[in-house]
C-alpha positions as a Python dict, from the first residue, in 0.01 Angstrom:
ca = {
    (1, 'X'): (0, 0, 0),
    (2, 'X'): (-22, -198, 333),
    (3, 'X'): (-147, -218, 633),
    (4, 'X'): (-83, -313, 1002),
    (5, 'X'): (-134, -699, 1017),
    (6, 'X'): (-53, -743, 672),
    (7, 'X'): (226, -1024, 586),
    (8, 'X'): (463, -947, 376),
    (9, 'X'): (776, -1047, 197),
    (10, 'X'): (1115, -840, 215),
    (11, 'X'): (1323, -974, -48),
    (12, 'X'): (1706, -1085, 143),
    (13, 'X'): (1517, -1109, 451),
    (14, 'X'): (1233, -1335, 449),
    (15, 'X'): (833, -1289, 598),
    (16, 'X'): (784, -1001, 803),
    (17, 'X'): (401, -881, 972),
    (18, 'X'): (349, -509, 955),
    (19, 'X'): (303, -402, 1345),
    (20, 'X'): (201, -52, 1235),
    (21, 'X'): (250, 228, 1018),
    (22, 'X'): (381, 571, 1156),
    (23, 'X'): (530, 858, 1143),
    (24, 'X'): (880, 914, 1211),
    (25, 'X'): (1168, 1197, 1098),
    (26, 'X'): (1419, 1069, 921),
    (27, 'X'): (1703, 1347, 794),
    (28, 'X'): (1500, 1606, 934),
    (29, 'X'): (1200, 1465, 712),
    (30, 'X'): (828, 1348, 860),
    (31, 'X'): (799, 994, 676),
    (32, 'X'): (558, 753, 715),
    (33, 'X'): (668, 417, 785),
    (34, 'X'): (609, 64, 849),
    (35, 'X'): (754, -116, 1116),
    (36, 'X'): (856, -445, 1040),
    (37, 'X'): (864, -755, 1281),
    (38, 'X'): (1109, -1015, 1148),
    (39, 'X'): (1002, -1305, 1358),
    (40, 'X'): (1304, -1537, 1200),
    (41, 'X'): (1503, -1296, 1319),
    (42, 'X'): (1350, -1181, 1651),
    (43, 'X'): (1383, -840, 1551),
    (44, 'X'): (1182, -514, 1434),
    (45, 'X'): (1310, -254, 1187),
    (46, 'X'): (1149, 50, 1045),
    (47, 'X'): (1126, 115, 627),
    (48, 'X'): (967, 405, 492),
    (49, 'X'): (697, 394, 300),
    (50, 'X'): (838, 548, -22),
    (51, 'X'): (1090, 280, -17),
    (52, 'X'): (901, -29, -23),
    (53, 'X'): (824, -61, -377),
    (54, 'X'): (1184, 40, -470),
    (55, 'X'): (1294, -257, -179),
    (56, 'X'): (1091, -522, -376),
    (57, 'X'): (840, -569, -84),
    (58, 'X'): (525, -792, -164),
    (59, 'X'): (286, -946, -9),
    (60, 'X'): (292, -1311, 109),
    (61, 'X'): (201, -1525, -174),
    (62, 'X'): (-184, -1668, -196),
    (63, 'X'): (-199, -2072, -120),
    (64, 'X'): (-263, -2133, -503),
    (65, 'X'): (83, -1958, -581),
    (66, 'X'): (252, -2142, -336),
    (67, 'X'): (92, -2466, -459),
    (68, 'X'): (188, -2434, -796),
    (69, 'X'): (562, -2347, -721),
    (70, 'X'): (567, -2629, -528),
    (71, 'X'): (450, -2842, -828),
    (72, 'X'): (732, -2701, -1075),
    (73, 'X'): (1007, -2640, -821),
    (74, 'X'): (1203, -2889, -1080),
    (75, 'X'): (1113, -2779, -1441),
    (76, 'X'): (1304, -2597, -1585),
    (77, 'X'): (1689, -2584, -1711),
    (78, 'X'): (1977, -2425, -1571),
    (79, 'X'): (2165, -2188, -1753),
    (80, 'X'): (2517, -2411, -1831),
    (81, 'X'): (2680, -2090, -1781),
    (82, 'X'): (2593, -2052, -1392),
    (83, 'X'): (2836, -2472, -1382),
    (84, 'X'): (3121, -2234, -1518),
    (85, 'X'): (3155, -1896, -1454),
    (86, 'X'): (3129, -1824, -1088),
    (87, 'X'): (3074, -1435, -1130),
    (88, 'X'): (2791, -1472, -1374),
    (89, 'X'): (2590, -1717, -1141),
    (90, 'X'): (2678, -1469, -832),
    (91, 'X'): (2521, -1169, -1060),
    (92, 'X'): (2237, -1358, -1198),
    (93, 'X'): (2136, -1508, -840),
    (94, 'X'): (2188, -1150, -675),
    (95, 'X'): (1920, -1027, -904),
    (96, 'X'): (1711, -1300, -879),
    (97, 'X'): (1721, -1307, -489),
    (98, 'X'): (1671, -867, -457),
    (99, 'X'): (1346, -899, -708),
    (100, 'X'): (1135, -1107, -444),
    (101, 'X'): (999, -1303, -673),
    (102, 'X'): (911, -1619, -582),
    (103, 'X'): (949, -1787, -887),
    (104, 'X'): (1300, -1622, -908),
    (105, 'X'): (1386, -1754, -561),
    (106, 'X'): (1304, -2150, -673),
    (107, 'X'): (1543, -2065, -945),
    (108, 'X'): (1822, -1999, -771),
    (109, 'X'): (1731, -2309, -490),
    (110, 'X'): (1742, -2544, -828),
    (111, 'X'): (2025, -2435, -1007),
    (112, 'X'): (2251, -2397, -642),
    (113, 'X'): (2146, -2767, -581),
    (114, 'X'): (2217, -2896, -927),
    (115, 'X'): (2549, -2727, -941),
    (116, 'X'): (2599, -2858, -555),
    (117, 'X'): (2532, -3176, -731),
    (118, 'X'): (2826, -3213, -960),
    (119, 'X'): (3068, -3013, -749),
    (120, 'X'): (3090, -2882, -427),
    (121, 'X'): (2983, -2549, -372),
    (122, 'X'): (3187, -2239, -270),
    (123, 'X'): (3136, -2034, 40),
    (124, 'X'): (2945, -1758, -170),
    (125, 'X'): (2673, -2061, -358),
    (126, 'X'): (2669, -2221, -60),
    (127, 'X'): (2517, -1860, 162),
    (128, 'X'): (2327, -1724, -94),
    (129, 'X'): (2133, -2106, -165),
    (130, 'X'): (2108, -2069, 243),
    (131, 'X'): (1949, -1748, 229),
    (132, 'X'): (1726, -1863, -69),
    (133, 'X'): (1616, -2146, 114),
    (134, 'X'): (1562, -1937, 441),
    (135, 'X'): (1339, -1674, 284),
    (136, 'X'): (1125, -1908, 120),
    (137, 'X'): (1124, -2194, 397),
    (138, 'X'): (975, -1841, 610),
    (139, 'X'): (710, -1805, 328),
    (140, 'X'): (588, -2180, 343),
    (141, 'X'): (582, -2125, 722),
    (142, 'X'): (329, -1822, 639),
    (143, 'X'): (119, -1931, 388),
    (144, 'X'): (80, -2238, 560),
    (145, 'X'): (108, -2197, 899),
    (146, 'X'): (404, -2490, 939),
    (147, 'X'): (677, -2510, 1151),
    (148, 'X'): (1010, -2452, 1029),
    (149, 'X'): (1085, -2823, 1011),
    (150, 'X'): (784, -2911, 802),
    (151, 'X'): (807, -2634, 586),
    (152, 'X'): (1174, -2707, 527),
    (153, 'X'): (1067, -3109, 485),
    (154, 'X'): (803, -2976, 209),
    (155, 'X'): (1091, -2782, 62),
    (156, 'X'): (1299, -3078, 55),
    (157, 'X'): (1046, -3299, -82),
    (158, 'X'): (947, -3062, -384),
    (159, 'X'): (1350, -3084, -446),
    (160, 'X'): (1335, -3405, -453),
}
């Protein structure tokens, strides 16, 4: 599925490179796996192979992709429901956020922002439109080879 050098998204996390692929036991099991370096982070971790469709990982978006998100960060409504009920808009982000979907992680960046619009947010909007914002801040940093301050200045501006 990948390959060392390949960039990658891991949905919750951000953009990780894939420093190799090997084998290594895990419950007594040989698995092949890749080893991830989270360079947000400044940290490496290890996910089996098996597990990386199941874990939502993807590759880096092409420049088009990116482009065109950028364009339509705004369109859109916002389901009225995620303004009033705190638990649905904590369930329906959650999913949004594990799929790795890019388009689902704008969605949750615009609806977090309107809502932070008309009222301030609580601590669990307020970490998960941090963590939306991280992982695809680390994208834009990826695809186009920014630092973090423009990409988060292009995110800001496509807000906007």
């Amino acid at each position: 599925m990948f390959q060392a050098g390949d960039k990658i998204l891991y949905p919750m996390i951000g953009t990780c490179i894939i420093e190799a692929v090997e084998e290594k036991e895990i419950l007594g099991e040989n698995k092949l796996c890749y080893i991830l370096n989270i360079p947000q982070a400044r940290m490496k971790i290890s996910v089996p192979k098996d597990n990386a469709v199941k874990l939502g990982l993807r590759q880096v978006v092409r420049p088009e992709i990116l482009e065109n998100v950028l364009t339509i960060f705004n369109l859109g409504d916002t389901d009225p429901i995620i303004f009033e009920n705190q638990r649905y808009c904590k369930d329906v982000n959650k999913k949004r956020i594990k799929s790795g979907d890019i388009y689902k992680g704008i969605e949750i960046i615009r609806d977090l922002t309107r809502k932070g619009q008309r009222n301030k947010l609580g601590a669990d909007d307020t970490n998960m439109l941090n963590n939306a914002r991280q992982i695809f801040v680390s994208e834009v940093m990826e695809v186009k080879g920014l630092a973090q301050e423009q990409a988060v200045h292009l995110l800001d501006e496509a807000l906007n």
